[in-house]
C-alpha positions in Angstrom: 0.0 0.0 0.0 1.6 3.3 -1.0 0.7 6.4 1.1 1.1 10.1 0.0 2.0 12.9 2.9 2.0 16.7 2.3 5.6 17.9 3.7 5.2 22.2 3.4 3.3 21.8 0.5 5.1 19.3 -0.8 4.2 15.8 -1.5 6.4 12.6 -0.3 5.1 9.3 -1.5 5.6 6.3 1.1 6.2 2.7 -1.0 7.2 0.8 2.1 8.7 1.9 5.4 11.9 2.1 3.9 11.5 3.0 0.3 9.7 7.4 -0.3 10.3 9.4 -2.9 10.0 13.3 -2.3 8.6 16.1 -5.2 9.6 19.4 -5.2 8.2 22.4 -7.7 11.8 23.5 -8.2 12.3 27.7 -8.9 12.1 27.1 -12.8 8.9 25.7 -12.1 9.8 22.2 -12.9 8.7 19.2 -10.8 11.9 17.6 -9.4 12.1 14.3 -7.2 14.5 12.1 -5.4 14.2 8.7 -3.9 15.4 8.6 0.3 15.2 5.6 2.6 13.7 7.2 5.1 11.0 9.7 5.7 13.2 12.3 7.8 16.1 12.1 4.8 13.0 13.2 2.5 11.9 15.8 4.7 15.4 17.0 4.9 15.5 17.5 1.2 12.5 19.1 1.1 13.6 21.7 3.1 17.3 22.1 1.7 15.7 22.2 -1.5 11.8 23.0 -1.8 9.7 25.7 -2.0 6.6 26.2 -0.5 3.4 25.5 -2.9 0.7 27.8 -2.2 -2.2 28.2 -3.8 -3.7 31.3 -5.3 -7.2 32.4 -6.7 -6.9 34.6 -9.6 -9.5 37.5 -9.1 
């Protein structure tokens, strides 16, 4: 069973309890991704590395 968790707006996927892959929206814009045996190694990445996603409504 795979679970998703929202990390800062970001979005860490949980295959097993040692197998997540992390997705960033990197500053270009582009989605980027790495794979980490733990979740605090994910985490980590994310916040060496990810931005914040917020949404906005266009008026």
């Amino acid at each position: 069973m795979m679970d998703e968790i929202i990390y800062k707006g970001n979005k860490i996927v949980c295959f097993s309890s040692n197998d997540f892959q992390a997705f960033i929206i990197n500053k270009d814009g582009e989605v980027e991704s790495e794979t980490f045996t733990t979740l605090p190694a994910a985490q980590k990445w994310i916040d060496k590395y990810g931005t914040k996603i917020t949404c906005s409504e266009e008026v």
